[in-house]
Backbone as a printed PyTorch tensor [residue, N CA C, xyz], in Angstrom:
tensor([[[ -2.6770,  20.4850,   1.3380],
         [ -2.3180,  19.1510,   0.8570],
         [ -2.8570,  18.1170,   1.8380]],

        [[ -3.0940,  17.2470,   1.1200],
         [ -3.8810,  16.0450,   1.9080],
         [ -2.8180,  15.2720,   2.9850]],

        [[ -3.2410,  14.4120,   3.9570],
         [ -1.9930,  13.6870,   4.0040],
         [ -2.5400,  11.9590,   3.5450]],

        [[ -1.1350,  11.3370,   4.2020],
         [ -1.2920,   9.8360,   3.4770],
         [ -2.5940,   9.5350,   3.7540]],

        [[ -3.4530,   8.8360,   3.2080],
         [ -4.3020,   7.7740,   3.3630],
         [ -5.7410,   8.8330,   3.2770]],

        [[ -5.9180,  10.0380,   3.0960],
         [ -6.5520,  10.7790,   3.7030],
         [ -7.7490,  10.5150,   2.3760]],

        [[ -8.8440,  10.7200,   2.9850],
         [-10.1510,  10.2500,   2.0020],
         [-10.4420,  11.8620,   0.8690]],

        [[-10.6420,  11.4140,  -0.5890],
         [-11.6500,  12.3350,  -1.0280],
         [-12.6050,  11.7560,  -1.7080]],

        [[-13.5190,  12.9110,  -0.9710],
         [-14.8610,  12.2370,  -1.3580],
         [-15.3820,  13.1710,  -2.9120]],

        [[-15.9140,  12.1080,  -3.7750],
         [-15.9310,  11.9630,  -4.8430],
         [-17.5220,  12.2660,  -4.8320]],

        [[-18.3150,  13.3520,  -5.3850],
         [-19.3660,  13.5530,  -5.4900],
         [-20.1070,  13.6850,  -6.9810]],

        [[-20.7370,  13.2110,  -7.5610],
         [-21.7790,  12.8500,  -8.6890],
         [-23.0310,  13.8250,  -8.5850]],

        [[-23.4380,  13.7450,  -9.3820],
         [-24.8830,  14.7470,  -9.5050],
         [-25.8890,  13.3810,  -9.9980]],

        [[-26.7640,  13.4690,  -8.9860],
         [-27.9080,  12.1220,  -9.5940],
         [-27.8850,  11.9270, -10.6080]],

        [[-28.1830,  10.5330, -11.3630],
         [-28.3900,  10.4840, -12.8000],
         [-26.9120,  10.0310, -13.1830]],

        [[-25.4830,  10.7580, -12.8100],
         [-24.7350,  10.8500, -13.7720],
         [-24.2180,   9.5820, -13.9280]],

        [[-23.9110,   8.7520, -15.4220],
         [-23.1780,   7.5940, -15.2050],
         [-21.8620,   7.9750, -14.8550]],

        [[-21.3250,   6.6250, -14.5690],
         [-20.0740,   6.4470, -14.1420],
         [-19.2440,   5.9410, -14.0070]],

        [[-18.5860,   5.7530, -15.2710],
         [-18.1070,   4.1600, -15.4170],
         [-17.0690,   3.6820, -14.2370]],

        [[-17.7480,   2.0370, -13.7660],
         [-16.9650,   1.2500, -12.9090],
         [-17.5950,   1.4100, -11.8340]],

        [[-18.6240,   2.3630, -11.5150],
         [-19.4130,   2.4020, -10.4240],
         [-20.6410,   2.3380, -10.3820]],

        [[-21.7810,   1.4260,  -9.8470],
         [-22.4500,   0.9550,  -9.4400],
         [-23.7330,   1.2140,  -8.9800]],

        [[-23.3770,   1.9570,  -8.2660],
         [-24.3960,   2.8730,  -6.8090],
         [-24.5240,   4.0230,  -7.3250]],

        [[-25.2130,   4.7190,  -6.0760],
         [-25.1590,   6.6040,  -6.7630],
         [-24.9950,   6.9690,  -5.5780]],

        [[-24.5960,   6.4490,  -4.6440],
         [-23.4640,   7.1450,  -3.4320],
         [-22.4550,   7.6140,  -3.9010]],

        [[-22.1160,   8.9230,  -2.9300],
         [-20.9620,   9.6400,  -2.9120],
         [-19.7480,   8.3150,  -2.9440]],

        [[-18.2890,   8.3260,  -3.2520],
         [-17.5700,   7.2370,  -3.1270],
         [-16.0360,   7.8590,  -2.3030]],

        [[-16.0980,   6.9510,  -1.8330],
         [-14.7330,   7.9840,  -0.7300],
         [-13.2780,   7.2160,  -1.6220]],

        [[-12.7150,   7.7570,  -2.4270],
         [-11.3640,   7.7510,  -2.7470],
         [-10.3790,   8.0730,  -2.1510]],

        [[ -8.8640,   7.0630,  -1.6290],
         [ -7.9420,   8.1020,  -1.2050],
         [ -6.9260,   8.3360,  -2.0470]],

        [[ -6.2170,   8.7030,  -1.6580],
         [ -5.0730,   9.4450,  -1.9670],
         [ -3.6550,   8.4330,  -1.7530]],

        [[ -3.3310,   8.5730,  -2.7020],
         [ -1.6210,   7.6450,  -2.2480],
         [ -0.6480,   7.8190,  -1.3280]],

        [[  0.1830,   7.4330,  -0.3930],
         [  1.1060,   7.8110,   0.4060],
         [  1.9770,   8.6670,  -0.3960]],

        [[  2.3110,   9.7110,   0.4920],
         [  3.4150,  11.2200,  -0.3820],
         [  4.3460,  10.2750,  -0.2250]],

        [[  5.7270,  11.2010,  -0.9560],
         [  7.0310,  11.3770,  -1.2140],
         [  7.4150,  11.4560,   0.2760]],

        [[  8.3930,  11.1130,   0.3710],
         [  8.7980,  11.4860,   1.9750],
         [  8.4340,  10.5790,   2.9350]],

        [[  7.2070,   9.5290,   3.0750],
         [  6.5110,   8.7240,   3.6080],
         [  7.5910,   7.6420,   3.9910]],

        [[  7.8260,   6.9850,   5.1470],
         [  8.1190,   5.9670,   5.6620],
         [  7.3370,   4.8250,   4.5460]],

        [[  7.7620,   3.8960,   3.7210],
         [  6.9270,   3.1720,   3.1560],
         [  6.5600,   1.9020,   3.9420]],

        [[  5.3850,   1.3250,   3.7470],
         [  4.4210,   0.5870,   4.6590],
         [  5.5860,  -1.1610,   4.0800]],

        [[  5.6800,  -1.3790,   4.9960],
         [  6.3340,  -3.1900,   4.9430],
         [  5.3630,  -3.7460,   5.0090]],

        [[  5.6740,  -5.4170,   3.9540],
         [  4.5920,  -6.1020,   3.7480],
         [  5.3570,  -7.2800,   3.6100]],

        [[  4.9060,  -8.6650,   4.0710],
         [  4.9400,  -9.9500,   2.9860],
         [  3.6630, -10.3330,   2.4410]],

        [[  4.2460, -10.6430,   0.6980],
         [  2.9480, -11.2080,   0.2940],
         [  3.1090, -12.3420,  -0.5160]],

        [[  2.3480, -13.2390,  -0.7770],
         [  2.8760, -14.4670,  -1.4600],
         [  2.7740, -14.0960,  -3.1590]],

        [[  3.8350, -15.1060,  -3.6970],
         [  3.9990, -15.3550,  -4.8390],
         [  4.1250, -16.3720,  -5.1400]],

        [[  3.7190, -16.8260,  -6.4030],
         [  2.9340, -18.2300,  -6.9530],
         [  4.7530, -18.7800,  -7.8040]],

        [[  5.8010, -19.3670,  -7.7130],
         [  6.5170, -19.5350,  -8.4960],
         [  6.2450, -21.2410,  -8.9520]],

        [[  7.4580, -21.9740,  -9.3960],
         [  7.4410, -23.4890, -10.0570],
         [  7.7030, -24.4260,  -9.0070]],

        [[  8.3210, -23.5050,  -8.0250],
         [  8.7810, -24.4830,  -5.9520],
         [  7.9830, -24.1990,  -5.3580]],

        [[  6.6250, -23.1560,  -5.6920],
         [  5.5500, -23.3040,  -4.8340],
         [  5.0170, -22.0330,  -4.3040]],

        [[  4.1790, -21.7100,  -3.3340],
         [  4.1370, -20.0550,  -2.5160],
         [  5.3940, -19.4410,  -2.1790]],

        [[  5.6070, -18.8410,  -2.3610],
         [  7.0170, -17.9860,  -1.3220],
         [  6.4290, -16.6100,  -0.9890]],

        [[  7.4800, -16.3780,   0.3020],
         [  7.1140, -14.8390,   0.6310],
         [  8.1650, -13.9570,   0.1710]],

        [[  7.3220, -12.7950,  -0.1550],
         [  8.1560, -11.5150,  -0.7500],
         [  8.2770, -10.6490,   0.0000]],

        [[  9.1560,  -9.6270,   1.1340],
         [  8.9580,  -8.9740,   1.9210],
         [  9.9290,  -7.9520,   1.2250]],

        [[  8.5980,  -6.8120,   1.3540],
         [  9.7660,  -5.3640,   0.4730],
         [ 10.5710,  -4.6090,   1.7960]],

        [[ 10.8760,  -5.2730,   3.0890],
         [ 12.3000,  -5.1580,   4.0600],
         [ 13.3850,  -5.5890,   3.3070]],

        [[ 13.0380,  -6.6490,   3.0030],
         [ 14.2470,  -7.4430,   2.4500],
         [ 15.1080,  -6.6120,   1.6860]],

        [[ 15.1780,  -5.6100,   0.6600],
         [ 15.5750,  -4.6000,  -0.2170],
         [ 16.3320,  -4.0280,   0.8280]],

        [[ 15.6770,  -3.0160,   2.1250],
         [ 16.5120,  -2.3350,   2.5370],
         [ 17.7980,  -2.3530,   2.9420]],

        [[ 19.0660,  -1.2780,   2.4520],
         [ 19.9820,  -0.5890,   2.3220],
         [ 20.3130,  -1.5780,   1.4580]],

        [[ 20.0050,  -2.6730,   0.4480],
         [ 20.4680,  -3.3830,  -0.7320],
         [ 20.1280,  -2.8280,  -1.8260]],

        [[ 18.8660,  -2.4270,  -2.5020],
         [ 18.5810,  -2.0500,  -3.3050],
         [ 17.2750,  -1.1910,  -3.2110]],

        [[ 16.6630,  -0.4970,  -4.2950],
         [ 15.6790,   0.4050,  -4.5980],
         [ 14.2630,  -0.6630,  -4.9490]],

        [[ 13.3420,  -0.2670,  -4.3470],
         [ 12.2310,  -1.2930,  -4.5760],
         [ 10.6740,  -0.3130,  -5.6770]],

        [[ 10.9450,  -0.6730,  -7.1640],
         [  9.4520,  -0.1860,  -7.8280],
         [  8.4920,  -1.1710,  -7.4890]],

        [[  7.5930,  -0.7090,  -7.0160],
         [  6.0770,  -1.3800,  -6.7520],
         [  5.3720,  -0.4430,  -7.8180]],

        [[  4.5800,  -1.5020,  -8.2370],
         [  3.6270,  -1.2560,  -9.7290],
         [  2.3510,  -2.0650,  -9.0790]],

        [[  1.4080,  -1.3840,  -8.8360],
         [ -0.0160,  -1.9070,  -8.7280],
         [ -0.6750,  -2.0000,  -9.8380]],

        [[ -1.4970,  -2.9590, -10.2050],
         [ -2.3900,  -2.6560, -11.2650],
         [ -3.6340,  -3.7020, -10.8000]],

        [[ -4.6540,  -3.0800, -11.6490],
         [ -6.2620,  -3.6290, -11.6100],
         [ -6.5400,  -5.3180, -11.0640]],

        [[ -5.7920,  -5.7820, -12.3460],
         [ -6.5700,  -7.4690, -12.5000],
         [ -5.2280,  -8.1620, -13.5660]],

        [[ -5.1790,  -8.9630, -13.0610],
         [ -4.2320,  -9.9880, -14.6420],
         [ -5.6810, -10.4830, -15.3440]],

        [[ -4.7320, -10.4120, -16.5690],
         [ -5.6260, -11.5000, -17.4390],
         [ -6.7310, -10.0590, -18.2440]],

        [[ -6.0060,  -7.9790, -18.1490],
         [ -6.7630,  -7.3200, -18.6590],
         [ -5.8280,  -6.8580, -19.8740]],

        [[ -5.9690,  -5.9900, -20.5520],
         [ -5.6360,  -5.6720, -21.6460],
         [ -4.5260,  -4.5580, -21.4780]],

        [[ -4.3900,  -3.9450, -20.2300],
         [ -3.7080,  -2.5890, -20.0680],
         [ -2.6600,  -3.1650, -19.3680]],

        [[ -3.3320,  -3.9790, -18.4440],
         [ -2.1660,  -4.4840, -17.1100],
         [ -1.4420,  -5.4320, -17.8110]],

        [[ -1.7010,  -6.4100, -19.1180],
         [ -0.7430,  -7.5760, -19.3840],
         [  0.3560,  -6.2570, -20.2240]],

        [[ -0.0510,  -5.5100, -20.7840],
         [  0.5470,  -4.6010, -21.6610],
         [  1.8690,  -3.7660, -20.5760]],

        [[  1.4550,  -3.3700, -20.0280],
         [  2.1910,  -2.8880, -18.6880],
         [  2.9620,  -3.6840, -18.0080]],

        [[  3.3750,  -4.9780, -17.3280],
         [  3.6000,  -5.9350, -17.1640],
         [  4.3310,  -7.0770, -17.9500]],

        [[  4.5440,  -6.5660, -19.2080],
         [  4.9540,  -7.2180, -20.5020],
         [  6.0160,  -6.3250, -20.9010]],

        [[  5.5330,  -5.2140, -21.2850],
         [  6.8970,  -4.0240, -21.4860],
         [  7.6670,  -3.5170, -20.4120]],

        [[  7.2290,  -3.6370, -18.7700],
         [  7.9640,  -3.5850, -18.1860],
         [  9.0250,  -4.7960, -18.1110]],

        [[  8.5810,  -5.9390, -18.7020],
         [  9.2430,  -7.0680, -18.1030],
         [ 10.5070,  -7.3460, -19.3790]],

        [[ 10.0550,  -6.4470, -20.1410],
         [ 11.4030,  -6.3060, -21.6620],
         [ 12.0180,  -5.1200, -20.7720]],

        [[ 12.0340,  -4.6280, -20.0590],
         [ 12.9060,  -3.5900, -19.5760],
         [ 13.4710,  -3.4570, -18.2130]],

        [[ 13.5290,  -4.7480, -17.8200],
         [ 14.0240,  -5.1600, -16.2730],
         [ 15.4470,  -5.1990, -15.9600]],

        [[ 16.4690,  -5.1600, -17.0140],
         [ 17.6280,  -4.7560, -17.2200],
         [ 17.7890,  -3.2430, -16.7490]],

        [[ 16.8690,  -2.1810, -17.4000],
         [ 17.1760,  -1.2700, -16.9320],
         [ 16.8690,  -0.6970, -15.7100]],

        [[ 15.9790,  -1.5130, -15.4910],
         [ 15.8090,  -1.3730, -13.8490],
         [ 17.0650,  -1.6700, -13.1540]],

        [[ 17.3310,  -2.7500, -13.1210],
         [ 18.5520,  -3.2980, -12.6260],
         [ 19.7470,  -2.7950, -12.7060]],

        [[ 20.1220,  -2.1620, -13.8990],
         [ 20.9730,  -1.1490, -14.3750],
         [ 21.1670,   0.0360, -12.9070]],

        [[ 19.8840,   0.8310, -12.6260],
         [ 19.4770,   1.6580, -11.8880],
         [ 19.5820,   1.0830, -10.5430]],

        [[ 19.7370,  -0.1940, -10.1190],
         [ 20.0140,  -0.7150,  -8.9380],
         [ 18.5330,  -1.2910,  -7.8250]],

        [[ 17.2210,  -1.4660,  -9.2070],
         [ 16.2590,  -1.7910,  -8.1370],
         [ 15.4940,  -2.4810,  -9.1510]],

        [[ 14.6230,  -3.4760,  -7.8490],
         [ 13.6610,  -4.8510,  -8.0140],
         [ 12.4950,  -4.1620,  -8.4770]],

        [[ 11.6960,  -4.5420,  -9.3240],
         [ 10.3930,  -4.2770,  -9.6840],
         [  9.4300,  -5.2890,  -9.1740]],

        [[  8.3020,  -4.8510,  -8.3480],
         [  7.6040,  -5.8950,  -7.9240],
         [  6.3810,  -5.3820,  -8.4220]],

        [[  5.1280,  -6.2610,  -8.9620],
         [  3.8360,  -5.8800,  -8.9940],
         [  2.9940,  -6.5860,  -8.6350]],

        [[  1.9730,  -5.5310,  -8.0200],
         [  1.0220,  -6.1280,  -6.8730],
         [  0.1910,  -6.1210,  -7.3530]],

        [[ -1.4930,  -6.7990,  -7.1400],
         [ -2.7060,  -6.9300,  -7.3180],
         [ -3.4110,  -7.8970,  -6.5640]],

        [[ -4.5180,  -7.5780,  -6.5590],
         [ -5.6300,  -8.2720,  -5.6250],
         [ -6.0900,  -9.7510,  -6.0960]],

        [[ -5.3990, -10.0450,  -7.1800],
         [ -5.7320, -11.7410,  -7.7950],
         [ -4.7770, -12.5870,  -6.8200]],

        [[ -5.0650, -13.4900,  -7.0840],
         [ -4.7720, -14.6090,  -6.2650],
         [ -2.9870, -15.1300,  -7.3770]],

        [[ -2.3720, -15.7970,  -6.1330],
         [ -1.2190, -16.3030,  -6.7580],
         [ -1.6320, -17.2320,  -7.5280]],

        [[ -2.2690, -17.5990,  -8.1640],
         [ -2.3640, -19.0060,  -8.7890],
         [ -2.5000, -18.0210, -10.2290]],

        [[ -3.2650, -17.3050, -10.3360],
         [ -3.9650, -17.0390, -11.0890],
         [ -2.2490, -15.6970, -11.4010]],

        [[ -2.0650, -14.9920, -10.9050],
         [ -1.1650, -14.7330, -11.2050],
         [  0.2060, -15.0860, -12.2750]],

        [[  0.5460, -16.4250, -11.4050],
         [  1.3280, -17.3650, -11.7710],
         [  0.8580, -17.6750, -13.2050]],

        [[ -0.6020, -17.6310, -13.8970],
         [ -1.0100, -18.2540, -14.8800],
         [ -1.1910, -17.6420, -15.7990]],

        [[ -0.8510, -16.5070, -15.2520],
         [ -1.3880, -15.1970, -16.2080],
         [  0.4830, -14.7960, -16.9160]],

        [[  1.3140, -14.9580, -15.7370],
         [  2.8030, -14.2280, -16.1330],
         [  3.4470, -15.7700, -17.2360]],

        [[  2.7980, -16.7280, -16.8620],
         [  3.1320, -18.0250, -18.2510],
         [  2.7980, -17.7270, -19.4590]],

        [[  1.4180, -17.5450, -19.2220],
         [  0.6320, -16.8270, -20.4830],
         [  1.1170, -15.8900, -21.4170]],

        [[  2.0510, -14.7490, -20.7180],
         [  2.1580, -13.5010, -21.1720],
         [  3.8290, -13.3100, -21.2170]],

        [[  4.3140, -14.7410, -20.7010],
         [  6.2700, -14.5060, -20.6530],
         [  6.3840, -13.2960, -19.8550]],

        [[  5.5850, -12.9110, -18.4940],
         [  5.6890, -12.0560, -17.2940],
         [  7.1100, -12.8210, -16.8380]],

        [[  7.9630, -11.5340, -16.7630],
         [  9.1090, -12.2610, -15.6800],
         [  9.3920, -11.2200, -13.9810]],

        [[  8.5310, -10.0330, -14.2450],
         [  8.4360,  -9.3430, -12.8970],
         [  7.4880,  -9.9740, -11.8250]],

        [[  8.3510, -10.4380, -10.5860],
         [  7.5870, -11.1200,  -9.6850],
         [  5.9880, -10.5610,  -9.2650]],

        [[  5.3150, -11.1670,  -9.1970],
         [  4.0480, -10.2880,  -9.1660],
         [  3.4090, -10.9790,  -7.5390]],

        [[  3.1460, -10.6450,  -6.5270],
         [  2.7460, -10.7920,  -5.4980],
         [  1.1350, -10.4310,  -5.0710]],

        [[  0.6240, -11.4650,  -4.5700],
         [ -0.7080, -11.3530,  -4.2640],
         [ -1.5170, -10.3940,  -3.2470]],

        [[ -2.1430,  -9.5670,  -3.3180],
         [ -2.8370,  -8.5170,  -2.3460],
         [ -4.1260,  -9.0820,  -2.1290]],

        [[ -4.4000, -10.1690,  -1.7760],
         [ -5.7510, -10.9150,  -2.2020],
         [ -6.5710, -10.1170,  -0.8950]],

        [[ -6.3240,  -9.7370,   0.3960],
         [ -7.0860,  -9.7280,   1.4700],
         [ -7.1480,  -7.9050,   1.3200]],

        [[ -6.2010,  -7.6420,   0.0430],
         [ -6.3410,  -5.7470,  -0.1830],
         [ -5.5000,  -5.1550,   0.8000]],

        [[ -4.9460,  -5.2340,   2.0980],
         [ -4.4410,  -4.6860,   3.0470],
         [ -2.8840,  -3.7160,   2.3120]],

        [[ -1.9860,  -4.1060,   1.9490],
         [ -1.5370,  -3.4180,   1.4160],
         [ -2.0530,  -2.3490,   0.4920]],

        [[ -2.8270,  -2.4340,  -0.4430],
         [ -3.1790,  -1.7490,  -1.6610],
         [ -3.6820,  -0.7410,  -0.4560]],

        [[ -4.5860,  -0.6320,   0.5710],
         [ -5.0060,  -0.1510,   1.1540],
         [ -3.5990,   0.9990,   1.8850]],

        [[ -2.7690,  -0.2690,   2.5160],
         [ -1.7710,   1.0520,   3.5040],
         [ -1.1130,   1.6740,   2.1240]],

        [[ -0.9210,   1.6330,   0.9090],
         [ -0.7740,   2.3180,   0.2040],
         [ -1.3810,   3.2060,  -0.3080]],

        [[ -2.8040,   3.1730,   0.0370],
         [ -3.7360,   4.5350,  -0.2530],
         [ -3.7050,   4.1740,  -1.9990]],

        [[ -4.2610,   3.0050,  -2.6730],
         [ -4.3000,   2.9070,  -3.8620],
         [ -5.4800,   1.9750,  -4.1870]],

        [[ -6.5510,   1.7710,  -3.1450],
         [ -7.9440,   1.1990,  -3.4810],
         [ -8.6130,   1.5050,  -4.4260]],

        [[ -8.9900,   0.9030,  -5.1840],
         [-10.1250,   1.2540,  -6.2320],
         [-11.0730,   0.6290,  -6.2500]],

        [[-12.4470,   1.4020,  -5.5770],
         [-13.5030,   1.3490,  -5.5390],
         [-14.7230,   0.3810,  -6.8790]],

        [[-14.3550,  -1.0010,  -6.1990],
         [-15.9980,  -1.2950,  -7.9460],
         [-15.8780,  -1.0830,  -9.0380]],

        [[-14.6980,  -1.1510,  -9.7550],
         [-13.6180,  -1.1670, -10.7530],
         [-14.8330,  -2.1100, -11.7840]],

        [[-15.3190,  -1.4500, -12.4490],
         [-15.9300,  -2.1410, -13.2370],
         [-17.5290,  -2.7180, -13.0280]],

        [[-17.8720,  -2.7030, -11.8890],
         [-19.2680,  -3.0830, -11.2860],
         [-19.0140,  -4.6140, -10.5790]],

        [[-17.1330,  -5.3460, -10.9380],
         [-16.4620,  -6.2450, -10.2670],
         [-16.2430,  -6.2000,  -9.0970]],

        [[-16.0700,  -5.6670,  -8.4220],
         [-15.4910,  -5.1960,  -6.9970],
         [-13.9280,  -4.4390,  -6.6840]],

        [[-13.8450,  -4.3870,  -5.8300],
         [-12.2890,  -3.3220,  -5.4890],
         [-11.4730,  -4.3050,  -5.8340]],

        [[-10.4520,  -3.4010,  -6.5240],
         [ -9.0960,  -3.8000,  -6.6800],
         [ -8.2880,  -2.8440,  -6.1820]],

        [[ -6.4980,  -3.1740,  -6.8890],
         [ -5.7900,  -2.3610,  -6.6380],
         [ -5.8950,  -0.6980,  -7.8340]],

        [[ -5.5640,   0.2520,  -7.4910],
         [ -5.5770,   1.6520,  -9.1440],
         [ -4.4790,   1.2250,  -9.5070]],

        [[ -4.1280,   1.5610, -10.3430],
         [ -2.9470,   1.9860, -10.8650],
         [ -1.8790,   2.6000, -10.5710]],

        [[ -0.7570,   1.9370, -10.0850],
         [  0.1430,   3.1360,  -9.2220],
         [  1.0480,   2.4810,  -9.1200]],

        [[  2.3210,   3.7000,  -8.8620],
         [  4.0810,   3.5660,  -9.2350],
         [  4.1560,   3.6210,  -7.9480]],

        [[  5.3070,   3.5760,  -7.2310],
         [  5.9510,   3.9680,  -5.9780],
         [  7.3340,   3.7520,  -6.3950]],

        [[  8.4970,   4.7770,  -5.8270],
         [  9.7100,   4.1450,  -5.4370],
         [ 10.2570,   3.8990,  -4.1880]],

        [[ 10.7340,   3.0300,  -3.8840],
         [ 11.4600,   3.1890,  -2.7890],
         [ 12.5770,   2.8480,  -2.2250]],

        [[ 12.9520,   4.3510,  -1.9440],
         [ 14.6660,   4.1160,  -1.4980],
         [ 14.9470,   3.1040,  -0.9190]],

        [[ 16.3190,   3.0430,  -0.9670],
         [ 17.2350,   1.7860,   0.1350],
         [ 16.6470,   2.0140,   1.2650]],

        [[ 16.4430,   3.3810,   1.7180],
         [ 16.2910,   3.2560,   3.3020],
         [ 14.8810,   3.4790,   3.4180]],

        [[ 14.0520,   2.9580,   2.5650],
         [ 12.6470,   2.6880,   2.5510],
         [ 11.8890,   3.7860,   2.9200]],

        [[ 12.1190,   4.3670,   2.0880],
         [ 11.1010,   5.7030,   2.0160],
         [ 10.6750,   6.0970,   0.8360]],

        [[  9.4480,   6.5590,   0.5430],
         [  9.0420,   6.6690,  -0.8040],
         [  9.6070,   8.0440,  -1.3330]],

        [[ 10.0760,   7.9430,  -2.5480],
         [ 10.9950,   8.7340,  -3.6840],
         [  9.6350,   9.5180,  -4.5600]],

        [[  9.0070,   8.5060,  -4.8870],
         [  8.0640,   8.3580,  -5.9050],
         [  6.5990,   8.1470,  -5.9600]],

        [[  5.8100,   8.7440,  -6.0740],
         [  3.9380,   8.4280,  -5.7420],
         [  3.4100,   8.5720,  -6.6380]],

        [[  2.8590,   7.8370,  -7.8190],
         [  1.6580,   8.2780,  -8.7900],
         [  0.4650,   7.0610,  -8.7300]],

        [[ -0.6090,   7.5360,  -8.8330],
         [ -1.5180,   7.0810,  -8.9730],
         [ -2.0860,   7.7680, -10.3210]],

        [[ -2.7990,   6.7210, -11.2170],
         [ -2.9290,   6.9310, -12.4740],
         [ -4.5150,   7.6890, -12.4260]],

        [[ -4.7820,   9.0780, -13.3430],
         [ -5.9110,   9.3980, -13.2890],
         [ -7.4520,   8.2280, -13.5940]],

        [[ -7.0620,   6.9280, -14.2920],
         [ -7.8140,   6.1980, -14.6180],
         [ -6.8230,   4.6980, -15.1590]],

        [[ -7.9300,   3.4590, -14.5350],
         [ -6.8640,   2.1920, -14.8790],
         [ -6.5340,   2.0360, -15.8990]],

        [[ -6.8720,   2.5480, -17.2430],
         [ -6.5480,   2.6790, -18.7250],
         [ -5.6640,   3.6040, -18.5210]],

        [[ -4.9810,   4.4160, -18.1010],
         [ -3.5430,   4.9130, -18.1560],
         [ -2.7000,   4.3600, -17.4180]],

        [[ -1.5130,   4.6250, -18.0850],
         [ -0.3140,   4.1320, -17.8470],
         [  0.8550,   4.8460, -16.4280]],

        [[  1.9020,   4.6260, -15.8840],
         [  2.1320,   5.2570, -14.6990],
         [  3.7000,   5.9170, -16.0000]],

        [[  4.1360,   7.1810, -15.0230],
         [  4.8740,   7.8720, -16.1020],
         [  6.2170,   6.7890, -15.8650]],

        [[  6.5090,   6.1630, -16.7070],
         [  7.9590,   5.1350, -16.2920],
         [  8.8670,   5.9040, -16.4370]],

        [[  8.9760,   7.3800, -17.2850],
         [ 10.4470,   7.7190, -17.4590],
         [ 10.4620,   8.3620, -16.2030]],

        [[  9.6350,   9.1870, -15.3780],
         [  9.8090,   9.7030, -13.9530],
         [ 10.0200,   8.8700, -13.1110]],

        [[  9.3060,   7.8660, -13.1750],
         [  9.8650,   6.5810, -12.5150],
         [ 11.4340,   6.5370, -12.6080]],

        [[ 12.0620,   6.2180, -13.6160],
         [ 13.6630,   5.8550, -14.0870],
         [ 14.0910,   7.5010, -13.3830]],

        [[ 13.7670,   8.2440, -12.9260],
         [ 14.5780,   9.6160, -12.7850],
         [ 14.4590,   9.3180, -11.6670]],

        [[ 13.8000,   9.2330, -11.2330],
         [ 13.5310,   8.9100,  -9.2310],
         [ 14.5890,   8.0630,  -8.9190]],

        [[ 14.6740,   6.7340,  -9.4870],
         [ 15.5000,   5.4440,  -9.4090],
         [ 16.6910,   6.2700,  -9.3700]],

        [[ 17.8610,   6.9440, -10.4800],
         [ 18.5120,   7.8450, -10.8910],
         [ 19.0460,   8.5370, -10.2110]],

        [[ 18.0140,   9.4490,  -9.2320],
         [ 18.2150,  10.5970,  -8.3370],
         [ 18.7780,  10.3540,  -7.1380]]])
């Protein structure tokens, strides 16, 4: 088994396309932080109607359970979809005793413009400089021939801030499993 952050390298046979990638270099993918992992603390800004604020997933600890939901880009077809049905189901989060936050590499503004757009009510926090997406081991490489974003990926994390929960989605067109998600929360 790999550990956190640990690279795999992703090898192609000349020629082969590939969608979202670019080059015909090998591409070093990692791996998400395991279960068990100390989870990485962060503040990151969020775009609200009073202005920037900071979101620090400390703040949760021994209060509540923290889901972090990464996804690609606002303003795509999978992520408003994801982001929309999670945000009809934030009760049951809450129910379960934890904040849903989702991260991505867009900018708060654009964020902010995207969750108006779409009646988003899960705070969504900016990864604009990638550093998180990164200590999370959830980079995605040239996502389109656009540049890196965040993959697709669940985390839970306990009160006492440790991850419960790790998926990273085989591809940004899939979805992260939410009912394992809700069992983790649960457990």
């Amino acid at each position: 088994m790999r550990g956190a952050g640990a690279a795999l390298n992703v090898n192609f046979p000349p020629g082969t396309k590939r969608p979202g990638l670019t080059n015909r270099q090998p591409t070093a993918l990692t791996m998400p932080i395991a279960v068990g992992t100390k989870a990485p603390d962060f503040t990151l800004k969020t775009k609200t109607p009073e202005g920037l604020q900071d979101v620090t997933l400390s703040r949760n600890l021994g209060q509540k359970q923290t889901v972090l939901l990464f996804f690609p880009l606002a303003f795509t077809g999978v992520c408003t979809q994801e982001m929309c049905d999670q945000s009809a189901g934030l009760e049951q989060y809450a129910q379960l005793g934890a904040e849903v936050i989702g991260v991505s590499v867009d900018s708060p503004f654009a964020q902010e413009a995207w969750a108006k757009a779409n009646r988003i009510s899960i705070p969504l926090v900016s990864d604009l400089n990638k550093e998180v997406t990164r200590a999370y081991g959830v980079l995605f490489p040239m996502l389109a021939g656009v540049g890196d974003t965040a993959a697709r990926a669940a985390f839970v994390i306990g009160r006492d801030g440790v991850v419960k929960y790790a998926e990273q989605t085989a591809t940004p067109k899939d979805l992260p499993n939410f009912a394992a998600i809700k069992a983790a929360l649960a457990s």
